[in-house]
N, C-alpha and C positions, 0 to 999 in steps of 0.2 A: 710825361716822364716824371718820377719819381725818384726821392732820392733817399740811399741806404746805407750807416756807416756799420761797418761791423766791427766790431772789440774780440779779437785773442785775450781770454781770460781764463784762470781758475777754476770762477763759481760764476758760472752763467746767471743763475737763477738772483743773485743777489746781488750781481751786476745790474738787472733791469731793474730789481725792483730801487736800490742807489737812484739810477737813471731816469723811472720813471717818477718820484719823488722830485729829483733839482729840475725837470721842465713839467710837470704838471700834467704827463700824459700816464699810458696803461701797459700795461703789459700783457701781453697779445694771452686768451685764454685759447690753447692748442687742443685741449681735452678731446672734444668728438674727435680731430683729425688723427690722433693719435690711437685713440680708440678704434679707429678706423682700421687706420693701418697695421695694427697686432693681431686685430680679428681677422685680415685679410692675407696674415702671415707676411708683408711685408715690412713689418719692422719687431725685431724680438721683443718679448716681454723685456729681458734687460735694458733694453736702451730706453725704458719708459720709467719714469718715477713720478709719484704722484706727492702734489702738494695741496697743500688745503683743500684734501680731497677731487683733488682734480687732479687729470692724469697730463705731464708734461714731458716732452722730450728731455731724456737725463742731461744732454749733452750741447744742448742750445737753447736761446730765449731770445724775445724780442720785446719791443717799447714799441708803440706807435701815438701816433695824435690825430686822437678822434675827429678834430678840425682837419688836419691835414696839411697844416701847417709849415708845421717840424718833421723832418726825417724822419725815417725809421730807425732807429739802433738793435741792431743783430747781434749779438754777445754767443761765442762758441767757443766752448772748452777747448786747450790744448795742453800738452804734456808740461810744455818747458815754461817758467817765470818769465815775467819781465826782466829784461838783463841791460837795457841802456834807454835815455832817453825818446819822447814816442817822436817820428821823423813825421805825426800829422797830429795838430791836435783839435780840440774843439773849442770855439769861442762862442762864449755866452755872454748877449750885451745886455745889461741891465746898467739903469738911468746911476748915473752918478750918485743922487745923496741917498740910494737905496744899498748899496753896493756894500758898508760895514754888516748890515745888517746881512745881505745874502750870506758873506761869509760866514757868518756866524751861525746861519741857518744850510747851511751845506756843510761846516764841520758837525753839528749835531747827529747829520745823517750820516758820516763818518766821513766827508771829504779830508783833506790835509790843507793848511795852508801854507807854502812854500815861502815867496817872496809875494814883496808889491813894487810898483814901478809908477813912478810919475812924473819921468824926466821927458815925455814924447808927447805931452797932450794928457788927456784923460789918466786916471790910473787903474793899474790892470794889478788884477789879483792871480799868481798863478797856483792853481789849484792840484790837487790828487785827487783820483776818487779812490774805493777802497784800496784798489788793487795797485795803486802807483802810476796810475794813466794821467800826464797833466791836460788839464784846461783851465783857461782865463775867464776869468770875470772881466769884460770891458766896461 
C-alpha cells in the first residue's frame, strides 16, 4: 500500500515544483502519457500545456520519491482560494540544530514563516507554502 496526499490549489505546476524542492524528490514527467492521450482523442488538446517542453496535464501534477520513501503529493487545480485554516497538515521532522537553517532555506523557495513554539518539547516552526497551506518543521 502506498500513500498519497493530494493539495486543492491554484497552480498545480508550481505547487510541485515548491514541494518537490522542501523533500528532495521529483516531479512526476507526464509527457508520453499525455501525449498518449490527445493522440488517442481522449483528453483535448486544451487540457494539455507544455512546460520545458514537455507536454503536462494543464490542470494536475504530482511529486514522487524516487526511494519511495515519502508519499506521493497530487496537487489539482480548483476554482475557489483557500478560505480558512487547513483541517490536515503536513509535518516535516528535521533534527533540532538544523531547523533555523531549514527555515530559512524553505522561505527562499517561497514558504512563509508563521509562528514558532517551544512550550511542548522540541520546537515547531509553522510554516505556508506558496499558496497558504500550513506545515511544521518538527
Amino acid at each position: 500500500m502506498r500513500t498519497q496526499v493530494a493539495f486543492d490549489c491554484a497552480d498545480p505546476h508550481a505547487q510541485a515544483r515548491f514541494w518537490a524542492q522542501v523533500f528532495g524528490t521529483v516531479v512526476e514527467d507526464h509527457h508520453d502519457l499525455v501525449e498518449q492521450l490527445v493522440a488517442a482523442g481522449r483528453m483535448s488538446a486544451e487540457e494539455r500545456i507544455v512546460l520545458d517542453r514537455r507536454s503536462a496535464f494543464r490542470d494536475v501534477a504530482a511529486v514522487r520519491d524516487p526511494s519511495g520513501v515519502e508519499p506521493r503529493l497530487f496537487f489539482q487545480r480548483v476554482p475557489e482560494g483557500k478560505s480558512a485554516k487547513n483541517r490536515c497538515h503536513v509535518d516535516i521532522h528535521v533534527d533540532e540544530a538544523d531547523k533555523p537553517a531549514e527555515v530559512e532555506r524553505l522561505m527562499a523557495l517561497g514558504a512563509r514563516h508563521l509562528e514558532t513554539h517551544a512550550d511542548r518539547g522540541p520546537t515547531v516552526y509553522v510554516m505556508q507554502d506558496p499558496e497558504g497551506n500550513e506545515f511544521c518543521l518538527h
